[in-house]
DRENTORKOL-3810 file (N, C-alpha, C; in nm, 4 decimals):
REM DRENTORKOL-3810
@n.u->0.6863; n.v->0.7380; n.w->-1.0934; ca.u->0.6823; ca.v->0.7110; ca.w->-0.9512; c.u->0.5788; c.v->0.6017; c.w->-0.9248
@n.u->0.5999; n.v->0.4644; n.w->-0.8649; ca.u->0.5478; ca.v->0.4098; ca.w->-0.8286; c.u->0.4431; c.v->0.4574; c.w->-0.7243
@n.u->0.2997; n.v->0.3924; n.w->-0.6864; ca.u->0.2140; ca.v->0.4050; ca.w->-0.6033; c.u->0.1322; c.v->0.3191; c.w->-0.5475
@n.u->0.0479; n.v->0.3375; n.w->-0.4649; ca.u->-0.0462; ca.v->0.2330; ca.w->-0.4153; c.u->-0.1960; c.v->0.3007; c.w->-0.3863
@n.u->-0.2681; n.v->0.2395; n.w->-0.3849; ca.u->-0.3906; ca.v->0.2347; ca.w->-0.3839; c.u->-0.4943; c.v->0.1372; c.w->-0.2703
@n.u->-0.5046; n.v->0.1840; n.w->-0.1605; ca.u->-0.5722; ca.v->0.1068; ca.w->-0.0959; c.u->-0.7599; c.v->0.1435; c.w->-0.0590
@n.u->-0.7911; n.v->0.0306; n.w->-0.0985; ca.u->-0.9709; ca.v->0.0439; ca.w->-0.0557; c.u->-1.0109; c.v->0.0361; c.w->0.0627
@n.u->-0.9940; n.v->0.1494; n.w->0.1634; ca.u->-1.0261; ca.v->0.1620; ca.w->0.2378; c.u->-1.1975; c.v->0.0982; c.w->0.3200
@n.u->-1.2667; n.v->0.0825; n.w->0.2000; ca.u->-1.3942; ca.v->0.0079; ca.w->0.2075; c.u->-1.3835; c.v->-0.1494; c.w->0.2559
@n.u->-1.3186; n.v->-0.2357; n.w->0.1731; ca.u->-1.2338; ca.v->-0.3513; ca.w->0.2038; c.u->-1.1689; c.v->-0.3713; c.w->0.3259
@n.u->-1.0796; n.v->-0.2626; n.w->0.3538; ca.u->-0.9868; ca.v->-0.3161; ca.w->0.4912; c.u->-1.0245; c.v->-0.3865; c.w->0.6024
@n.u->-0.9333; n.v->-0.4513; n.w->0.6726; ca.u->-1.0196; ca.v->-0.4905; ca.w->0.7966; c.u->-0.8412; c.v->-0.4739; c.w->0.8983
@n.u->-0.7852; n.v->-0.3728; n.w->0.8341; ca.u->-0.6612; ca.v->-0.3345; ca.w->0.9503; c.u->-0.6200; c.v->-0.4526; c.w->1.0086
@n.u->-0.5720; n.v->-0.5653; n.w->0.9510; ca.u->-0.4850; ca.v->-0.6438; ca.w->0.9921; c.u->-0.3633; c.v->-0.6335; c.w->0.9973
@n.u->-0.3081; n.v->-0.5294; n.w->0.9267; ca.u->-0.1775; ca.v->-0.4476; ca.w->0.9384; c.u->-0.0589; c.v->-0.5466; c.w->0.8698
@n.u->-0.1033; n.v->-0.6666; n.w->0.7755; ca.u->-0.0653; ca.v->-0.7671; ca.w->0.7352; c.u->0.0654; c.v->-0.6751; c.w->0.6468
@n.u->0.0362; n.v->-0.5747; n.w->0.5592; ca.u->0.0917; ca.v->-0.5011; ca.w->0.4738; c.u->0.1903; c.v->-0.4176; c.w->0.5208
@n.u->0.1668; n.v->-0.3396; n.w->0.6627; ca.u->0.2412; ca.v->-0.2555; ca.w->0.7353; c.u->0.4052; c.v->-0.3618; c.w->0.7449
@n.u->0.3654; n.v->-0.5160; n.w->0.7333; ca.u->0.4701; ca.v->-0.5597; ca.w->0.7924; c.u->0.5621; c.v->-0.6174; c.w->0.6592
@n.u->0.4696; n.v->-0.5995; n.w->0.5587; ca.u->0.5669; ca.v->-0.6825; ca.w->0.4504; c.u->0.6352; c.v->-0.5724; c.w->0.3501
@n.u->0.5846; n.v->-0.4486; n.w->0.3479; ca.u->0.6356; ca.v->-0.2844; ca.w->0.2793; c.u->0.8046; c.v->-0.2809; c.w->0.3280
@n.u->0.8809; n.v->-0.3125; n.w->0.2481; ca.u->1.0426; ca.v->-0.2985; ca.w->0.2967; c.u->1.0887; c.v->-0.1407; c.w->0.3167
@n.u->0.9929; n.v->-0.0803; n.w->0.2553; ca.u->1.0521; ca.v->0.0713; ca.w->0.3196; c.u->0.9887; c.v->0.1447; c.w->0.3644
@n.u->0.8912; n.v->0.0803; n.w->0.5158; ca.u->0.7986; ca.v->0.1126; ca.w->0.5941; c.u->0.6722; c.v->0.2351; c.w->0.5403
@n.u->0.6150; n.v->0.2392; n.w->0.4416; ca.u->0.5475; ca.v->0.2854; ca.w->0.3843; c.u->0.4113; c.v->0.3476; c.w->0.4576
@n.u->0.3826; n.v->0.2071; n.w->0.4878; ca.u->0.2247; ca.v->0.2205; ca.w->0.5386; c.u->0.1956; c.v->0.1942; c.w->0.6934
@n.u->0.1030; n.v->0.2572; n.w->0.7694; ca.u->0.0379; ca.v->0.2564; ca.w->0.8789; c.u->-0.0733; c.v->0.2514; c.w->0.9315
@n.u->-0.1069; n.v->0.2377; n.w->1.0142; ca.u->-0.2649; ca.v->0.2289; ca.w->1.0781; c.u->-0.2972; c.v->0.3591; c.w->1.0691
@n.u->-0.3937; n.v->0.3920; n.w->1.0419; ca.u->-0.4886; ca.v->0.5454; ca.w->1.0062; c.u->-0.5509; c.v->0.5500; c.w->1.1164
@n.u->-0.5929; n.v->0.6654; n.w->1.1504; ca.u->-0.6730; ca.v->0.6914; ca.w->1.3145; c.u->-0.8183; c.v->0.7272; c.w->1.2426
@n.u->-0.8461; n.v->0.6941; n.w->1.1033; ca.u->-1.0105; ca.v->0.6924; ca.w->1.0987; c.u->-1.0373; c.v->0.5218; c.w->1.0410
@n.u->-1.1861; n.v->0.5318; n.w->1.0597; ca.u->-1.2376; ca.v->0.4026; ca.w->1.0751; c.u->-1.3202; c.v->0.3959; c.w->0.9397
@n.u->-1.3563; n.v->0.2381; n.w->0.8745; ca.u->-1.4384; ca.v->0.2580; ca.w->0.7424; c.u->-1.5741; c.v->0.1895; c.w->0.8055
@n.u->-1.6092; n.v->0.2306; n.w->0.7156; ca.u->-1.8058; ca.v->0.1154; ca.w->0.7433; c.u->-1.8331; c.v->0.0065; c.w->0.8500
@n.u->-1.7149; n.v->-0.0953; n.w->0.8016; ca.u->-1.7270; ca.v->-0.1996; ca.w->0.8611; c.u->-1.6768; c.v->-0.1515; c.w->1.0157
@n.u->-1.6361; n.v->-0.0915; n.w->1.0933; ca.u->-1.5617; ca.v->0.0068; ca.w->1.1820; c.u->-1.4301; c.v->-0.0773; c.w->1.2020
@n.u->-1.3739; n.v->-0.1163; n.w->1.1035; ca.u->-1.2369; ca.v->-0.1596; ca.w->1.1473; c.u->-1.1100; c.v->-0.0375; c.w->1.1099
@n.u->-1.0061; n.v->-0.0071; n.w->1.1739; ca.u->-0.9126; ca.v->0.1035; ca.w->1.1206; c.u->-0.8875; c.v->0.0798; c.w->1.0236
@n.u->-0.8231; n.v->0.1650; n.w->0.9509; ca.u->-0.7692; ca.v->0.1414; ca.w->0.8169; c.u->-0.6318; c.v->0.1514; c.w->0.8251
@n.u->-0.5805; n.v->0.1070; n.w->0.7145; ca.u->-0.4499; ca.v->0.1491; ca.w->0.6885; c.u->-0.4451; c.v->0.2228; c.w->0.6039
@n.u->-0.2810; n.v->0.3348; n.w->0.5868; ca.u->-0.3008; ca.v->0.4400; ca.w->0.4718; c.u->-0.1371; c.v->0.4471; c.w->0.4555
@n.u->-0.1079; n.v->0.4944; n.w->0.3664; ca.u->0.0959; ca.v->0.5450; ca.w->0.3223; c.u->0.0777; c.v->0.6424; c.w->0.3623
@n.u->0.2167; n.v->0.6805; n.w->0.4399; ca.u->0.2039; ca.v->0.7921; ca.w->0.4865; c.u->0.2340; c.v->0.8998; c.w->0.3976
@n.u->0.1703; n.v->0.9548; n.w->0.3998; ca.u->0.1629; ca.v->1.1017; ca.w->0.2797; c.u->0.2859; c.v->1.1815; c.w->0.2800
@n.u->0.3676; n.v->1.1802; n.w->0.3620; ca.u->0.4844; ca.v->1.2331; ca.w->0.3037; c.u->0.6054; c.v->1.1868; c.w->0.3021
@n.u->0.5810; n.v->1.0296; n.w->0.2694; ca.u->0.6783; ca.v->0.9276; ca.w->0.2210; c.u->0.6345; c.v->0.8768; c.w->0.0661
@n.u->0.5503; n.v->0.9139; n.w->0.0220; ca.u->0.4621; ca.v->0.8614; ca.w->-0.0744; c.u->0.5703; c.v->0.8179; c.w->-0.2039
@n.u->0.6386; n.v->0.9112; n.w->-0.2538; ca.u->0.7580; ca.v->0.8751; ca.w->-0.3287; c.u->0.8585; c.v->0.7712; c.w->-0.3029
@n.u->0.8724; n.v->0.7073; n.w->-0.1992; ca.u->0.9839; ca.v->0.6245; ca.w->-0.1797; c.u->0.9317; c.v->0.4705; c.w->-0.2059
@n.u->0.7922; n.v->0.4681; n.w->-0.2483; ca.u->0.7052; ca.v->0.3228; ca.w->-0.2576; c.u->0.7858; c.v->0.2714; c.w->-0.4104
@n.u->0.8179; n.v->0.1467; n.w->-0.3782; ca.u->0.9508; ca.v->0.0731; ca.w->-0.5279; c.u->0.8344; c.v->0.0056; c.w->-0.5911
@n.u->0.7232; n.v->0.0316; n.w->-0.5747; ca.u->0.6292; ca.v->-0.0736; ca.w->-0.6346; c.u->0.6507; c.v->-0.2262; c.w->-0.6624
@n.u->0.7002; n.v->-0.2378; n.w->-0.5086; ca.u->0.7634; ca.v->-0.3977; ca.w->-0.5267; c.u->0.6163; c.v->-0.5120; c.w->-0.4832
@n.u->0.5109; n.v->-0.4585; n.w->-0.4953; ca.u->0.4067; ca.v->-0.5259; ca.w->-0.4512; c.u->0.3959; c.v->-0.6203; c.w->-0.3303
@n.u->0.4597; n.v->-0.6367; n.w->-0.2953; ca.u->0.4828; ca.v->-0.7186; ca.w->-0.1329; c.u->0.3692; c.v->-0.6573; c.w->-0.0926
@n.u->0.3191; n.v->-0.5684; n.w->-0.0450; ca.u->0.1603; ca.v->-0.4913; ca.w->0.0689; c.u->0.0774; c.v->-0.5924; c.w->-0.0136
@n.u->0.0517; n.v->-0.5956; n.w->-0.1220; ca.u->-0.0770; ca.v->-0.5973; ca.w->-0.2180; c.u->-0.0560; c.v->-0.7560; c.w->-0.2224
@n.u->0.0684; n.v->-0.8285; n.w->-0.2136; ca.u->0.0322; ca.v->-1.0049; ca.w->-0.2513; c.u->0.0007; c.v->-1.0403; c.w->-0.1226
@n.u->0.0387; n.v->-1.0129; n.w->0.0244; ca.u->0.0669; ca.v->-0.9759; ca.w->0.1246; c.u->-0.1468; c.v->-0.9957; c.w->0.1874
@n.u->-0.2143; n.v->-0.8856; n.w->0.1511; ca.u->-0.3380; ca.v->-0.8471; ca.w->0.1568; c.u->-0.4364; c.v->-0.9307; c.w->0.1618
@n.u->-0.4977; n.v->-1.0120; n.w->0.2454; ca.u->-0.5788; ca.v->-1.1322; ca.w->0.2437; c.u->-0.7484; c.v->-1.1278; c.w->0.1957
@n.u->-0.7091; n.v->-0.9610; n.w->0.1846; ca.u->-0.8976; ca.v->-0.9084; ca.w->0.1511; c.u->-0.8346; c.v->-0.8079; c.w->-0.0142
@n.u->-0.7420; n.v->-0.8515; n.w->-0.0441; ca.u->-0.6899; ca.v->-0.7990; ca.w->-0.2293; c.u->-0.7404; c.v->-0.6509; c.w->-0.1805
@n.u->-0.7132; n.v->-0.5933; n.w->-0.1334; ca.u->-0.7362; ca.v->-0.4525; ca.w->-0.1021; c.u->-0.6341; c.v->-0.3369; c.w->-0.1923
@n.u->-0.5064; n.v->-0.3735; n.w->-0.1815; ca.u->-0.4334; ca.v->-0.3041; ca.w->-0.2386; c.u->-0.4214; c.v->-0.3153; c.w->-0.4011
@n.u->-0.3868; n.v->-0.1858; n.w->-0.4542; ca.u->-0.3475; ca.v->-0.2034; ca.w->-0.5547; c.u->-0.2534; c.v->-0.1202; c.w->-0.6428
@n.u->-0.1219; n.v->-0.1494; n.w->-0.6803; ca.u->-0.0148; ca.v->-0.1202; ca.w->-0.6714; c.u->-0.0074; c.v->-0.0814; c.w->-0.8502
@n.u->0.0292; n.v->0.0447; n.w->-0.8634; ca.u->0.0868; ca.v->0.0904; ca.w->-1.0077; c.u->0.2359; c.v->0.1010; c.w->-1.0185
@n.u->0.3216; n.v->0.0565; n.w->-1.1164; ca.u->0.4417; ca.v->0.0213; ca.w->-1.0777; c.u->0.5006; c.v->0.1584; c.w->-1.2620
@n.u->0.6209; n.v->0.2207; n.w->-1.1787; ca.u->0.6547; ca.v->0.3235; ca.w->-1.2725; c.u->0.6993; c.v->0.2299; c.w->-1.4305
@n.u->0.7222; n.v->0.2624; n.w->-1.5334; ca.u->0.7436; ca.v->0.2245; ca.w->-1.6281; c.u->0.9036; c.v->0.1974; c.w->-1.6138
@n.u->0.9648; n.v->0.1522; n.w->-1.6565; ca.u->1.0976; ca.v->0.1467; ca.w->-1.6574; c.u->1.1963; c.v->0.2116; c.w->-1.7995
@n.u->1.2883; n.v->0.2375; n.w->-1.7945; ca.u->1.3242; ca.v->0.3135; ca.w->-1.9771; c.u->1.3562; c.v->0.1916; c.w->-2.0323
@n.u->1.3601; n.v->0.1639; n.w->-2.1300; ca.u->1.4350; ca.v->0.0681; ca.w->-2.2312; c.u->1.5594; c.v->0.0729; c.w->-2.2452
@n.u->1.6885; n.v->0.0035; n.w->-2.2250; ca.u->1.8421; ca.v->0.0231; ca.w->-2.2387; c.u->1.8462; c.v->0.0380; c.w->-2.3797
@n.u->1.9361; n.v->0.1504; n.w->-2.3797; ca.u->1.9433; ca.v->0.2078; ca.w->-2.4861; c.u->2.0872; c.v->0.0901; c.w->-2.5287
@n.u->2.1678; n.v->0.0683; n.w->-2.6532; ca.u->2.2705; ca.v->0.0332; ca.w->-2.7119; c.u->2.2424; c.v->-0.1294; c.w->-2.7602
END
């Protein structure tokens, strides 16, 4: 299963990512980090449907995200 990883420390909620995720993944979070800007977060019970197509993470102007992408099988024949 693909995933993502965002540094909430980093963010500055430009929501740059919310808009480039093709299968609406991620959203504005209603808590705030250090810097007091919102964060963004995946919503926790979509978490499985992320294709690890990295779009959020190239997308990210502060490299915040960071995207683990599932292994794929080898074709067998």
């Amino acid at each position: 299963m693909s995933r993502i990883e965002i540094q909430e420390d980093r963010c500055k909620g430009c929501l740059l990512c919310t808009v480039a995720c093709p299968v609406d993944l991620l959203r504005q979070a209603d808590r705030f980090n250090a810097m007091g800007y919102k964060v963004v977060e995946a919503d926790p019970e979509r978490l499985e449907e992320c294709t690890g197509c990295a779009a959020c993470a190239k997308l990210c102007p502060d490299c915040c995200i960071t995207v683990y992408r599932t292994a794929k099988k080898a074709k067998e024949g």
